[in-house]
ROSE-77311 format. One record per residue (C-alpha): residue in one letter; x, y, z. Coordinates in Angstrom, 2 decimals. Example, Ala and Ser with C-alpha at 12.3 -4.5 7.8 and 13.67 -1.06 7.14 Angstrom:
2
A / 12.30 / -4.50 / 7.80
S / 13.67 / -1.06 / 7.14
This chain:
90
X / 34.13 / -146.03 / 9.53
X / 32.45 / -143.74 / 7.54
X / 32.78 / -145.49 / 4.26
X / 31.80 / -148.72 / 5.64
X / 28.50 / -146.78 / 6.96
X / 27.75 / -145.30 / 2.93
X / 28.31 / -148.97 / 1.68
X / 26.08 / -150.43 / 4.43
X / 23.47 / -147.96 / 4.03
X / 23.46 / -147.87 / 0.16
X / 24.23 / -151.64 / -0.20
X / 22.64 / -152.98 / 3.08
X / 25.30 / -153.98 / 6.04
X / 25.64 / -157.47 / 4.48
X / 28.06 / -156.17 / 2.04
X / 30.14 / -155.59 / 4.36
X / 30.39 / -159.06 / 4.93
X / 32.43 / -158.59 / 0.87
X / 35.31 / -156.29 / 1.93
X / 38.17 / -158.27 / 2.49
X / 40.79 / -155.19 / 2.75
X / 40.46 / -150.86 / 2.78
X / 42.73 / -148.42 / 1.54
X / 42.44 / -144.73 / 2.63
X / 44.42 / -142.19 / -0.02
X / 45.76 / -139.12 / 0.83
X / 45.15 / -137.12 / -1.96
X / 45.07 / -133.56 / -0.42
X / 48.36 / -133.63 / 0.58
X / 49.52 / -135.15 / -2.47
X / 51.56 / -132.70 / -4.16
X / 50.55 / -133.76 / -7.72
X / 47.01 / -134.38 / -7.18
X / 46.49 / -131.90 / -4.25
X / 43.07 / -133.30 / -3.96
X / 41.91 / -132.84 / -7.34
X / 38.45 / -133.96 / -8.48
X / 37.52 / -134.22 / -12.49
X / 34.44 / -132.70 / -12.46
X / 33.78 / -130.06 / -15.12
X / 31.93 / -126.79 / -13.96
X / 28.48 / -126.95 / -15.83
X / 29.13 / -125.98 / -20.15
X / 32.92 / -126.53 / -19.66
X / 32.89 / -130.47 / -20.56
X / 34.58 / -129.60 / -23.84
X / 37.42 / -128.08 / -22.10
X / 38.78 / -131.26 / -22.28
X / 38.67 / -131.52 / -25.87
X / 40.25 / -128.32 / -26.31
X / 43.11 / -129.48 / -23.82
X / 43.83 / -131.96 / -25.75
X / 43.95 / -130.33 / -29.08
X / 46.21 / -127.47 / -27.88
X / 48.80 / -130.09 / -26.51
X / 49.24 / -130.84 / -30.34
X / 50.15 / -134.45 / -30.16
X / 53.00 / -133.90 / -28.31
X / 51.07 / -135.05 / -25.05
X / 49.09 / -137.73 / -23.87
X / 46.63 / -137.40 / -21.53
X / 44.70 / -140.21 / -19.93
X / 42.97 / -140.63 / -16.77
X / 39.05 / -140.88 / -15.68
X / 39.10 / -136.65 / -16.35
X / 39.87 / -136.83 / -19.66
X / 37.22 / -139.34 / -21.49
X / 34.62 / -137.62 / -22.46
X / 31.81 / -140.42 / -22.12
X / 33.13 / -142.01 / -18.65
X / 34.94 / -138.71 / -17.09
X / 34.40 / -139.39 / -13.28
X / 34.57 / -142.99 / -13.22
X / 36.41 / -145.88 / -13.72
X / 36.10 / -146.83 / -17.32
X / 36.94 / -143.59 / -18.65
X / 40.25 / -143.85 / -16.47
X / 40.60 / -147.31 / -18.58
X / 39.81 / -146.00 / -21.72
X / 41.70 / -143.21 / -21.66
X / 45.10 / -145.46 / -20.76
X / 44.43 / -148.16 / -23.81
X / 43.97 / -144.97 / -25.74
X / 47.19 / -143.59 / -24.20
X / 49.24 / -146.83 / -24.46
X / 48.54 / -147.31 / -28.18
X / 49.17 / -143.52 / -29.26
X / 52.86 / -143.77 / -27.67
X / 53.36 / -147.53 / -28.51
X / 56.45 / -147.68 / -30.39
């Protein structure tokens, strides 16, 4: 109910009208995720960078957290797994 009342009052309640099925996650009580978010405290965006060079090539990383441009949001998530795919494509 909640979401549907941020969509109808940032999109107007005739978008509504365009869900045709909701999913609710439970990230916090994934153990993995534990309710992570991706944000990077303010002058630590190039932790990510550095993450990634002191894994050495031996890992991959790719989510919406780690692209640089997009981190947050959906392309970056995208990005980051073509980028992922073709580093450990045999």
């Amino acid at each position: 109910a909640f979401h549907r009342a941020v969509i109808a009052d940032a999109l107007g309640s005739q978008a509504l009208d365009a869900i045709t099925a909701e999913t609710v996650t439970a990230w916090g009580q994934d153990p993995w995720a534990r309710g992570a978010y991706s944000v990077a405290r303010p002058g630590a965006a190039d932790a990510r960078r550095t993450a990634r060079s002191l894994a050495g090539g031996r890992l991959v990383f790719a989510g919406e957290a780690w692209d640089e441009a997009w981190a947050t949001q959906l392309p970056g998530a995208y990005r980051t797994g073509v980028a992922a795919a073709g580093a450990v494509a045999v």
